[in-house]
N, C-alpha and C positions, 0 to 999 in steps of 0.2 A: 165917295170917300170923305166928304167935308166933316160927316158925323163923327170920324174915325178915333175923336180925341173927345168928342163932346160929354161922355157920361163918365169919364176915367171920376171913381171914389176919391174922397177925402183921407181915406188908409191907402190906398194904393198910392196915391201920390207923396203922402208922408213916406211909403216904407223907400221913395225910393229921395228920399232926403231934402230934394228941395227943386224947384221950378222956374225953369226960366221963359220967359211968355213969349221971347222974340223968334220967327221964324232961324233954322236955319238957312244959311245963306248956300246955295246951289251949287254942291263939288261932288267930282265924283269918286265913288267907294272906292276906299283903298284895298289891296291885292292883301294888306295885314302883313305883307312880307315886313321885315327889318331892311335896313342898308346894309351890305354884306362887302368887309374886307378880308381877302384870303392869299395865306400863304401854302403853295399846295407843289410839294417837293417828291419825285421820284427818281431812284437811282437804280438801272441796271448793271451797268460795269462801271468800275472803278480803276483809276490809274495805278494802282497801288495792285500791282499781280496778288500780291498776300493775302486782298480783301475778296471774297470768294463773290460772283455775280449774284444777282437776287432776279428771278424770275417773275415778268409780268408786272414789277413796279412801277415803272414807266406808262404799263398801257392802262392801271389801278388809277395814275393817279390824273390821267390825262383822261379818262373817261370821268371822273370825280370834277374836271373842271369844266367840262362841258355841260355837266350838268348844273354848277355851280353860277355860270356865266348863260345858260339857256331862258329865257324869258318864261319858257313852260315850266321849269323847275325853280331853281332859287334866284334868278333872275338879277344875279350880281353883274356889276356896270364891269367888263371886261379891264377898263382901267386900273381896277381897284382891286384885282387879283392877279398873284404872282405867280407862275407858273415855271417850275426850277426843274429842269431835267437832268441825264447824263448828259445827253447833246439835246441841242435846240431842237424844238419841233417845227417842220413845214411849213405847216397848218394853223399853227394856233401862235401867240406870241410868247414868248420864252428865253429862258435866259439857263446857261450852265449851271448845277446847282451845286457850284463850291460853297465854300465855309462864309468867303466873303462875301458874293452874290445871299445867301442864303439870314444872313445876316443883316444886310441891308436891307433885303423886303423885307424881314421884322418889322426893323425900324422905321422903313416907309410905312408901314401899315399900321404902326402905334403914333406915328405924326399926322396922320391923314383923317384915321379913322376916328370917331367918338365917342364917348364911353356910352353911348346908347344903341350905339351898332351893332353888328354881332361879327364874332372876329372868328374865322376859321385858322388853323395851322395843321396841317398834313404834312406825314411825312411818312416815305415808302422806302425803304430801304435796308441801309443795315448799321448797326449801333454797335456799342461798346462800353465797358466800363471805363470813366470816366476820373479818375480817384474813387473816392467813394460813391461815388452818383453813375448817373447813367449820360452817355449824352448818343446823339447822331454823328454820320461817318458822310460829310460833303464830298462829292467828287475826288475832290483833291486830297482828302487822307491821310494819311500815313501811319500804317500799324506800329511801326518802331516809333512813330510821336504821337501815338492815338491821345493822350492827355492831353495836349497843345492843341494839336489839329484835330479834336471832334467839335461839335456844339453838345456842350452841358446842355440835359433840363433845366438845372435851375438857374444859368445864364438865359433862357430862354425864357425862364417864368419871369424873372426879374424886369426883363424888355417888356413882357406883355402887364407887368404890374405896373407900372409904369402909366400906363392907359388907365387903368382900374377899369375893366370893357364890363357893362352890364352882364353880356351874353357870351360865351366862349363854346366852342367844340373844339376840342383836339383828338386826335386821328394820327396812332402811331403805330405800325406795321412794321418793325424790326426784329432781328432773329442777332443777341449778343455774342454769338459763338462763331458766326463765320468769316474767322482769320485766323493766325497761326498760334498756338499756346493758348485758344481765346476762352479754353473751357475751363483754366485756370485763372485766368485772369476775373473771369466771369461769377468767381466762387462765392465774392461778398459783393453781389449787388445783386438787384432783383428788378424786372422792367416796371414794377411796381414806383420804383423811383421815380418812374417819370410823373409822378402827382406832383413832381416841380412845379409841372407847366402851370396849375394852375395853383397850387399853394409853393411860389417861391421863396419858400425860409428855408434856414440854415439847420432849426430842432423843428420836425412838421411831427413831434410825436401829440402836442396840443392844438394844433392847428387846424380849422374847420374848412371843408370844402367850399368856398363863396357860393352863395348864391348864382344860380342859371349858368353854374359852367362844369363841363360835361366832359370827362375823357375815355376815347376808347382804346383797349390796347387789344391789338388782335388777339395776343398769344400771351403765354410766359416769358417771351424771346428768348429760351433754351433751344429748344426744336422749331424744324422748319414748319410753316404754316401748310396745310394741302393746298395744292394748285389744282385749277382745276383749265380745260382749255384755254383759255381766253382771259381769268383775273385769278387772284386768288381766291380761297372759299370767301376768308372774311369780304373781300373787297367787294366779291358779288353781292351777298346779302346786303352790306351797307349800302351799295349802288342800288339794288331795287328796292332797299326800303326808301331809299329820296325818290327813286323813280316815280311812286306812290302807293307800293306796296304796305308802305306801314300806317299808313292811313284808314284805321279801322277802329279807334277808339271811338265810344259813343253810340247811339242810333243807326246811324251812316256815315258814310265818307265826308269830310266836310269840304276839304278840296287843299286842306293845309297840312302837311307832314308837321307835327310839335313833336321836340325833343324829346319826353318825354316817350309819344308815339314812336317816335325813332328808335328809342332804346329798349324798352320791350321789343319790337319785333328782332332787334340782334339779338335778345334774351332769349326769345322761343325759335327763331328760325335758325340761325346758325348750328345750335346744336342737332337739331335732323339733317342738317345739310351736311354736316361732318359726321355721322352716322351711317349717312345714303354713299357719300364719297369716299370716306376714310377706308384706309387696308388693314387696318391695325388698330390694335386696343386705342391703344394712345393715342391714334389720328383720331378715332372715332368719339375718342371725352373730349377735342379742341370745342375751347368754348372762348369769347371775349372777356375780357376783365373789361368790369365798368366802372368808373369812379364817378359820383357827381354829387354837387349839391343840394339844397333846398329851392323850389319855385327855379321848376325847369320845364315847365307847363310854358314851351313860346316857340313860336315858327319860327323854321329851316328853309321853309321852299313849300311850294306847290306840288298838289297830284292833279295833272290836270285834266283827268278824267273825270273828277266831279268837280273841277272848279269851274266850269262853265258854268253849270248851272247855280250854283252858287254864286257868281259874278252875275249871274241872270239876274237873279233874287235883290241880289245890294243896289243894280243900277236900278231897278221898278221900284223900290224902297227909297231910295233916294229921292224919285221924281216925286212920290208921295210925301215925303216929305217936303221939299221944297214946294209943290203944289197945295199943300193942307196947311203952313203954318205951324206943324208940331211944336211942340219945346223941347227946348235944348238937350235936355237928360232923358228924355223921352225918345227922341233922334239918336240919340248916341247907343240909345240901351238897345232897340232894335237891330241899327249898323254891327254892334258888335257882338250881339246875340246871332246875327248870319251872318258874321263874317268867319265865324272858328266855334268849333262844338264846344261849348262850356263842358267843363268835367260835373257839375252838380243838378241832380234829379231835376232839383225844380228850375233850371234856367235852361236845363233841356227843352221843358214842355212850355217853358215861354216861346225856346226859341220854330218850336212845331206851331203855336201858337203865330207868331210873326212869318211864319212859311205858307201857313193856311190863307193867311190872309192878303200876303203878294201873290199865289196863285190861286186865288179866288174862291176858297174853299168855308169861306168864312167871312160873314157879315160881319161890319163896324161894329155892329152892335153883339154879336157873339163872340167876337175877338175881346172889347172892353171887359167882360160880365166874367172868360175865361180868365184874362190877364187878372181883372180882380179876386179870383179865387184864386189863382198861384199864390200871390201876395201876400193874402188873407193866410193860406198855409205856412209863410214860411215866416211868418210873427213869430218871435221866441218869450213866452208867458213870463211873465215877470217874477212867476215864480220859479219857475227853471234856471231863470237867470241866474236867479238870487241862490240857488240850489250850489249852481257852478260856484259860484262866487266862497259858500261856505266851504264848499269841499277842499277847493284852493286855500284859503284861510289854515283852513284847519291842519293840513299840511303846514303851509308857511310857519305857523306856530311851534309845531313840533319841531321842523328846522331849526329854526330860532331859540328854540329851547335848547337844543343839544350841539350845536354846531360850534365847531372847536377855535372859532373867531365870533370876532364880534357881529350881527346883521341889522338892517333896518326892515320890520315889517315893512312899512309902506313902499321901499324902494323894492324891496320882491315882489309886491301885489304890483306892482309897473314892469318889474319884469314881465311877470307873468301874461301881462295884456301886449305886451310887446311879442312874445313867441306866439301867443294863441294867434295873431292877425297873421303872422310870417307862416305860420304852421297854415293857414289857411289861404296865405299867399291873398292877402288882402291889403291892402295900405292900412294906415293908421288914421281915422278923421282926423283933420286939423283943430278939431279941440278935444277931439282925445287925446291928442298928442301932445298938446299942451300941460294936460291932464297927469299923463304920466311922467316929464319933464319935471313936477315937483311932487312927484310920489315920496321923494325920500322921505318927507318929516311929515306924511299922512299918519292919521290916526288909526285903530283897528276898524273904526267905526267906517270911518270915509275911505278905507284901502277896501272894503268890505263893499262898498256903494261903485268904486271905481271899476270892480272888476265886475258888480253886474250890468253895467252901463254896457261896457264893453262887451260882454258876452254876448247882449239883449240886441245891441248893433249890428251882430253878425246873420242873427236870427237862425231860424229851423235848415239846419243842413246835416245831410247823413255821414258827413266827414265827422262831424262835432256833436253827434247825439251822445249823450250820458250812458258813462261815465267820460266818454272818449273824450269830450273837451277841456275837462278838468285833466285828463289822462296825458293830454298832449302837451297840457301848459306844463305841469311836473316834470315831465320830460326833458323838454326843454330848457326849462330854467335851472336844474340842475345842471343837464349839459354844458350848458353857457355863460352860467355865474357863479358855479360852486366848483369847489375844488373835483378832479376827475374821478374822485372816490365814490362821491356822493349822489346818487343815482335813487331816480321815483323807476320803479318793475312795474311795470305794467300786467293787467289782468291776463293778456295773451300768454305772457312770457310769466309769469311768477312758475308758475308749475315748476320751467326749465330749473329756476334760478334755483328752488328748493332741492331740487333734486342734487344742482349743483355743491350747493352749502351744507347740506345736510347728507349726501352722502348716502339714500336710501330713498327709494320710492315703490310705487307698486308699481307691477307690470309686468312681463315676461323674462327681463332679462339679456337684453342682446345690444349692440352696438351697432351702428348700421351708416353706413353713404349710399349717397346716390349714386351708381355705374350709369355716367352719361350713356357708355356706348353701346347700352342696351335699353336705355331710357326706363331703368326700374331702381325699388330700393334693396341692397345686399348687404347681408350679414356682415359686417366684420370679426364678430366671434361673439359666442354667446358666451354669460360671464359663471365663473366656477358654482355649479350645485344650485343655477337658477330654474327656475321652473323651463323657459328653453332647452336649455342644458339637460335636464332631465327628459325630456321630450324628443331629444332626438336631432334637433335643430344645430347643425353643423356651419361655421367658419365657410365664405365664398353662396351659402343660398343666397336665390333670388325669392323678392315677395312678390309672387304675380295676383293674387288674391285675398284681399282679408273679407272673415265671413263673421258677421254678429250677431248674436239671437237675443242679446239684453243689453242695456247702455250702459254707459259708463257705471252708475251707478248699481248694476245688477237688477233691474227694471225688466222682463218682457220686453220684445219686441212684438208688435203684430204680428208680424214677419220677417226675417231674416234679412239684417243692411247685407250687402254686396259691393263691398269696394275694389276696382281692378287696380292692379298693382303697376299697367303702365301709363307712367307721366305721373304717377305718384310722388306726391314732395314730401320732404323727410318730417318737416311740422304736419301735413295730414298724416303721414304714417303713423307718428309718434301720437299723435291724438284719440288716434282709431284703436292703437293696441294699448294704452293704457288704460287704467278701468279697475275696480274697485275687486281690494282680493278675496279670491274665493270664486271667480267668478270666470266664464269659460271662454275662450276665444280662438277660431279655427283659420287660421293660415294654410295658402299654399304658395309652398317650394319650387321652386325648380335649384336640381340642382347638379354642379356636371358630372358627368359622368354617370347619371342615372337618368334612362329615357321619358319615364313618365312622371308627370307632378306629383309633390308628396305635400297630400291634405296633414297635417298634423293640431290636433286640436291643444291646449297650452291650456291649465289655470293659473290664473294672475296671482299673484301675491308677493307679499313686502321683500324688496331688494335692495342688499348691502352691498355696495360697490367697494372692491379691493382697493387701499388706498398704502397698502406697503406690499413690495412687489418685489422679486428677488432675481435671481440670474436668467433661470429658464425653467421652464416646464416641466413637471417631474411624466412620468405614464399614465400616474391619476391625475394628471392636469392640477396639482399642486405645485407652490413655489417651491425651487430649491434657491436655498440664501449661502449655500457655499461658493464663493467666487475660486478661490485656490486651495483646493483639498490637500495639497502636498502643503503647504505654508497655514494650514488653517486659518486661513482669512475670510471672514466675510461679508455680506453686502446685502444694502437693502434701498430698495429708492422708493420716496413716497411721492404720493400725486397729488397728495392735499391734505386738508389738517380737519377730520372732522370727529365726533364726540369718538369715533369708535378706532383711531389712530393709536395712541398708547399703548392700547390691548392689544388691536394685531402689532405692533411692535414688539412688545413684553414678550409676546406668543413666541416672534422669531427669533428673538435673541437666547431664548431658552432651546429651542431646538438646534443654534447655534451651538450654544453651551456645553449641551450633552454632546455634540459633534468634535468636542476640545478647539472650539475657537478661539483663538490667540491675539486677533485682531481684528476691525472690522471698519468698516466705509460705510459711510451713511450719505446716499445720494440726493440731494435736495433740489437739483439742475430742473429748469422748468415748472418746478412747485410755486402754481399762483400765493399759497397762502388757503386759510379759512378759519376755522374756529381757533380763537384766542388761548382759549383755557388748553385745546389741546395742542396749543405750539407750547406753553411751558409746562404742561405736564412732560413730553419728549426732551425738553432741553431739562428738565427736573431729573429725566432716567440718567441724564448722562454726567451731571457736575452735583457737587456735595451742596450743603448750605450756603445763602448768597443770595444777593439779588440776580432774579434772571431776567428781568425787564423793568420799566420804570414807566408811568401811561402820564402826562398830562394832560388834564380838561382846562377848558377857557371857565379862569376865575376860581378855578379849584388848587390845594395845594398837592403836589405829586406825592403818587400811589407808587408804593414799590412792589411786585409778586416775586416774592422769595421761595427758593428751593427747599430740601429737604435729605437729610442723610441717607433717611432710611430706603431703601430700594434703590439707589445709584450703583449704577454700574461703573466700576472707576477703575477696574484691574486690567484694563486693555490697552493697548495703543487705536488710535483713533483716524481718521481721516474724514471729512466733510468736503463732499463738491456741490457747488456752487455755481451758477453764471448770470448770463445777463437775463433772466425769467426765473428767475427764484427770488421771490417777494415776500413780503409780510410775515407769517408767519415764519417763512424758510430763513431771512433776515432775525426772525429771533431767535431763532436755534443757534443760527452757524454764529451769530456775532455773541453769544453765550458761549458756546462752545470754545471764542478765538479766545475773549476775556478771561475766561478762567484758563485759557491754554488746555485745554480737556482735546484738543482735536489740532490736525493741521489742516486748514482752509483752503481745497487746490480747486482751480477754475479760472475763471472769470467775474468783476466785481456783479453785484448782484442790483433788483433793478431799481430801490431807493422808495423802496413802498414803506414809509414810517408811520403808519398811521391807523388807527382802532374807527371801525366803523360798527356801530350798533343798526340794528335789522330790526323794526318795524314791522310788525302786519298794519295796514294801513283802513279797515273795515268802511271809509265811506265808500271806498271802488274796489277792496277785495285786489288790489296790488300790493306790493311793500315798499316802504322806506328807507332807504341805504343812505345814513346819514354819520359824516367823518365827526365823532365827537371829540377826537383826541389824538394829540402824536404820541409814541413809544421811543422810548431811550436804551441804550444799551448798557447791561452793568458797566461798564466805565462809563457812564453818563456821556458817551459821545453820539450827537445826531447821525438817525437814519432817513430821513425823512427828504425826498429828494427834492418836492415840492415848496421845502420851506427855504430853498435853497435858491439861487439863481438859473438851477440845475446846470452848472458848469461843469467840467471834466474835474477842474479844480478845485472842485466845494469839496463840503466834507459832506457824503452823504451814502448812502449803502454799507456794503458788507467788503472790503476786496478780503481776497486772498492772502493767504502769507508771504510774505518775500521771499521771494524766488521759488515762487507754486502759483504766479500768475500765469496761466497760459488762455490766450485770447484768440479763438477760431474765428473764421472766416462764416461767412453767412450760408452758407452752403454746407462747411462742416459740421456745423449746428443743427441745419436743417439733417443733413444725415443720420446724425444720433438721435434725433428726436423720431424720427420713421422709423431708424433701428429699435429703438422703445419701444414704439407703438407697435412695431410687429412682432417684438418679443411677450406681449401682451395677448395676443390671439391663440388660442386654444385650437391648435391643428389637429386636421384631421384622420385619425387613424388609419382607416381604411382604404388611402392612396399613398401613394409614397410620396415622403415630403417633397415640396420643391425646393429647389438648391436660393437660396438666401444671398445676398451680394456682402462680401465681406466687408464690415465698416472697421474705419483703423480708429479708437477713441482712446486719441494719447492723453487726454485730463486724468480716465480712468488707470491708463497704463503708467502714470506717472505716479500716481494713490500708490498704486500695488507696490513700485518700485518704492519709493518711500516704505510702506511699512517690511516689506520685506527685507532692507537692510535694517529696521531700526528691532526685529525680530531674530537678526544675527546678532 
């Protein structure tokens, strides 16, 4: 083995930066675990009779710490994990898991631990809302003082920011509703809140998930989790993914469960496990919610099934090195190439490469000559580099050109190299980084040299092949430095985004989710006089098959694609049935109540999505826009603002008309916003001449868009609702509407979207551009713009409502109207008898009606 290092190239030793001659000095391989502090909380009864028991939390969370404290698994020092029961355990060491006990191993474990450790917090029990947040329910409880006596999440995140911990998992098992009144209480929160833990701020509506930290939440904490003997569903999957079950990224088993690895296997396994176990619809879609950040690629613990043999490999590697004199970066890259499976092709085959050769499968001299050729591939041509570099440029410039503040190219070309390295979860050299620390006042020339340095550093990897690497920095650096408006679409997604903005696509025509509980994709209704729709394809099918005989673009196949419709994801679904029109494509059904599948073949062509929508369904599956036939009143809610808005508008107001409509409601609740021109053509139908908007650009002088007499509808009484998700465009209607007094404004304030984004095709990657050129003004010149704000409660920003026509629901009541909507949207089925509908009570609506009905006496 002397020879081991003796022919290593002049390129291979460059690419891997630099050399150090002096032997390593003889230690031996680290296990790659982290140091692990944990606080790990389980409650089955409660002193508080009111708080109903939770089943199996106690034995969830104490099988989680044996694992957590076992040397074969995560192999935490027993000191430095806290272990909070209902009552003390026997066996293990423990302490009661009141408010205050539970509080204090926080803070013991953000005093102890270092921000390079990885911090666990578990907790199994049962929660509550909290004021507006969420918190946990300690032992000691009290439902009549749940706001006093819970633990806040974001009392919780606050403790753990505190530390700022490199690495976090949280692990939260709670059901909000088990106490007395709790399904009320429960209306305006959501277990979602608990993203306290790890983003504890007070507005987390801009707030980014840090880096390497991870939350799971079993459920929704509405309904109870399935139980199954011995733990819960969730708690089992989680427990045999640490066991070593989830240890299957890669090649092989490497012998380290990574985060990462962790959370994909609760991805795929959880939901067949509540499939195989559930009794009911509902048990059977339980799936985790996962929240996490960026570069969560890091061990948890050991599988120790194959870490022996991998322990084998690091100590005989070791002795080679300490016996051969390797150098320094040459020692390390091996140690850490078998110590944990890299996620990239070519450090894969290094690391078979460095396997080969601790088990003898491979000469010094075939090992050097291989390793040279990995190397040799994964040089990135200085022309590629320079490729990325212009594409990024070229981007940059258009930003810069239209962007509704002022920008500095060079400090964006340093953004930019700043996300690409994060995005690839790589460090920053130490003089790249110096590099882009005075980006700001680089030239176009040398922003242009900076980023292909940087690219060319990274070299040949299938994460960052072209277009993706330029694809990823755009991303990014919108994300992160530009206002939230302002967004690079990527080539995967543009399709979606078009479809979204524009209002029309080709393709069959149907809506569709995924029914976990059958692991397939289901209609939700096909849309009025689509080519579906005409086919036959009914509201509640299942897609068990799609069949192809030409491609997307109307191409021959050889032979017929075959795709099975179970485990199908709603992106391949939508992939595979969209397709150039004119052109044929054969699905099959299942569907209930008919025993055999139904093949139905479908040709594709251009689809216009309904974007003005009316009360309910008429028998030809047309809107009816009467809301109160005795009062002739009536009603229209739009879902977005695209070129073909107006029209169908104009369309129903005139069938209103002929109806002798007297009044009418125009619903705007939930409308993101979309094309510009048709927000003020719709606020042009409803107010005489006047300004209906006002735009400024950076360094331009302000554009007014004035209305027009002719074709206003002015002879009615009016109402407009509004809430907290009616944005942008919805914001220029209804604050048009309030200003000329044309309308009375009833809802909720609205969500302070002031600002014009111009859309880009982007042609070096075939994505788009979503770039905020400018804010919008309301004819009284007062700010909408929520961003330009402090976004305080206080500022002036949005739309509200009229005085005394604020009415402000609960998260829940919200959530209800907007399901209500959505299933007054589905085209039911004729041929069964409907199924009975849950009555929603929508007092914003009911409050409209009431209003114009006396102002109609």
């Amino acid at each position: 083995m002397s020879k081991l290092y003796s022919r290593i190239s002049v390129v291979a030793m460059l690419a891997m930066a630099f050399v150090i001659s002096r032997p390593v000095q003889s230690a031996p391989p680290s296990t790659g675990l982290p140091h692990t502090h944990a606080v790990l909380v389980g409650i089955d009864q409660y002193y508080d009779a009111a708080i109903k028991p939770r089943h199996h939390a106690e034995a969830d969370v104490t099988a989680l710490y044996d694992i957590v404290t076992s040397k074969d698994y995560l192999g935490a020092n027993p000191s430095n994990v806290h272990l909070l029961l209902g009552k003390k355990d026997a066996s293990r060491p423990s302490e009661v898991a009141t408010r205050e006990n539970i509080l204090a191993a926080v803070d013991a474990v953000c005093q102890q631990a270092s921000q390079d450790d990885l911090i666990i917090f578990a907790f199994f029990g049962q929660g509550c809302p909290a004021g507006k947040e969420v918190g946990v329910l300690g032992k000691n409880a009290k439902v009549a003082d749940r706001v006093k006596s819970a633990i806040a999440a974001e009392d919780l995140g606050e403790r753990f920011q505190k530390l700022k911990p490199h690495h976090f998992l949280g692990i939260v098992d709670v059901h909000l509703t088990d106490f007395e009144n709790a399904k009320e209480a429960a209306r305006d929160v959501s277990v979602g809140n608990f993203v306290s833990l790890i983003v504890p701020k007070k507005d987390a509506e801009d707030a980014e998930i840090p880096d390497g930290h991870v939350l799971y939440l079993a459920s929704n904490g509405l309904k109870a989790a399935i139980e199954l003997d011995g733990h819960s569903l969730f708690a089992e999957t989680l427990l045999q993914g640490l066991k070593g079950k989830a240890d299957r990224e890669g090649y092989e088993p490497d012998g380290l469960i990574m985060a990462d690895e962790l959370t994909k296997y609760l991805k795929d396994e959880m939901p067949k496990l509540a499939r195989k176990f559930g009794t009911t619809k509902e048990e059977k879609e339980q799936t985790a919610l996962i929240i996490e950040g960026q570069n969560v690629h890091f061990p948890l613990g050991r599988n120790p099934e194959s870490a022996k043999l991998n322990e084998k490999r690091l100590a005989q590697y070791a002795e080679i090195v300490k016996r051969d004199g390797v150098p320094q970066v040459l020692a390390d890259e091996g140690l850490k190439l078998l110590a944990a499976m890299p996620k990239l092709k070519y450090q894969q085959e290094l690391r078979k490469a460095y396997q080969r050769l601790v088990d003898g499968g491979m000469t010094s001299d075939e090992f050097n000559k291989r390793r040279e050729t990995i190397l040799e591939e994964t040089k990135e041509p200085t022309t590629e580099a320079a490729a990325y570099a212009k594409t990024v440029m070229s981007a940059i410039d258009v930003i810069d050109g239209l962007y509704f503040k002022d920008l500095k190219v060079g400090e964006m070309a340093g953004w930019a190299v700043k996300e690409l390295y994060r995005e690839a979860e790589e460090q920053l050299p130490p003089e790249l980084a110096a590099r882009v620390d005075q980006a700001k006042d680089l030239s176009e020339t040398d922003a242009t040299k900076l980023l292909t340095d940087a690219r060319q550093q990274l070299g040949k990897r299938e994460d960052l092949d072209s277009p993706k690497d330029a694809e990823r920095s755009l991303i990014r650096l919108c994300l992160h430095h530009l206002d939230r408006h302002t967004a690079y679409i990527d080539t995967e997604t543009v399709g979606r985004f078009r479809r979204e903005i524009q209002g029309n696509y080709t393709g069959i025509g149907v809506t569709i989710r995924r029914d976990l509980s059958r692991d397939l994709v289901q209609v939700i209704t096909p849309m009025k006089d689509s080519p579906a729709y005409k086919a036959g394809v009914k509201s509640g099918d299942w897609i068990v098959q799609i069949t192809k005989e030409v491609d997307k673009d109307g191409n021959p196949l050889s032979k017929p694609e075959v795709i099975a419709g179970l485990g199908l994801s709603i992106d391949d679904a939508v992939k595979n049935i969209l397709g150039k029109s004119g052109t044929k494509i054969k699905i099959t059904f299942e569907r209930e109540g008919i025993e055999k599948p139904l093949d139905i073949e479908i040709t594709r062509s251009e689809i216009v999505v309904e974007t003005i929508l009316g009360v309910r369904r008429k028998a030809d599956d047309s809107w009816d826009f009467m809301l109160d036939p005795e009062n002739k009143i009536g009603y229209a809610r739009l879902t977005q603002f695209t070129a073909r808005t107006p029209t169908e508008l104009k369309r129903a107001l005139e069938g209103l008309k002929k109806q002798g409509m007297k009044a009418f409601i125009l619903d705007l609740r939930f409308c993101p916003g979309g094309d510009l021109q048709s927000a003020i053509s719709v606020s042009d139908l409803f107010v005489d001449d006047g300004v209906i908007v006002s735009i400024r650009k950076r360094n331009q002088p302000e554009y007014k868009f004035n209305g027009h007499h002719a074709g206003s509808e002015l002879d009615f009484p009016m109402v407009c609702l509004i809430n907290g998700q009616s944005a942008s465009g919805a914001e220029i209607v209804s604050a048009c509407l309030q200003d000329y007094k044309r309308a009375v404004l009833v809802g909720d304030r609205s969500y302070g979207k002031g600002s014009m984004q111009n859309v880009l095709p982007f042609a070096r990657t075939g994505g788009i551009l979503k770039v905020t050129t400018a804010t919008f003004w309301r004819p009284s010149g007062v700010n909408i713009n929520k961003a330009s704000t402090k976004g305080r409660d206080e500022d002036e920003w949005g739309v509200f409502p009229d005085e005394g026509f604020r009415m402000k629901l609960s998260r829940a009541e919200n959530d209800e109207i907007f399901e209500y909507m959505r299933n007054q949207e589905v085209i039911p089925r004729r041929d069964v008898p409907p199924k009975e509908k849950p009555v929603v009570k929508d007092t914003q609506l009911e409050q409209s009606l009431t209003y114009l009905r006396e102002r109609l006496k």
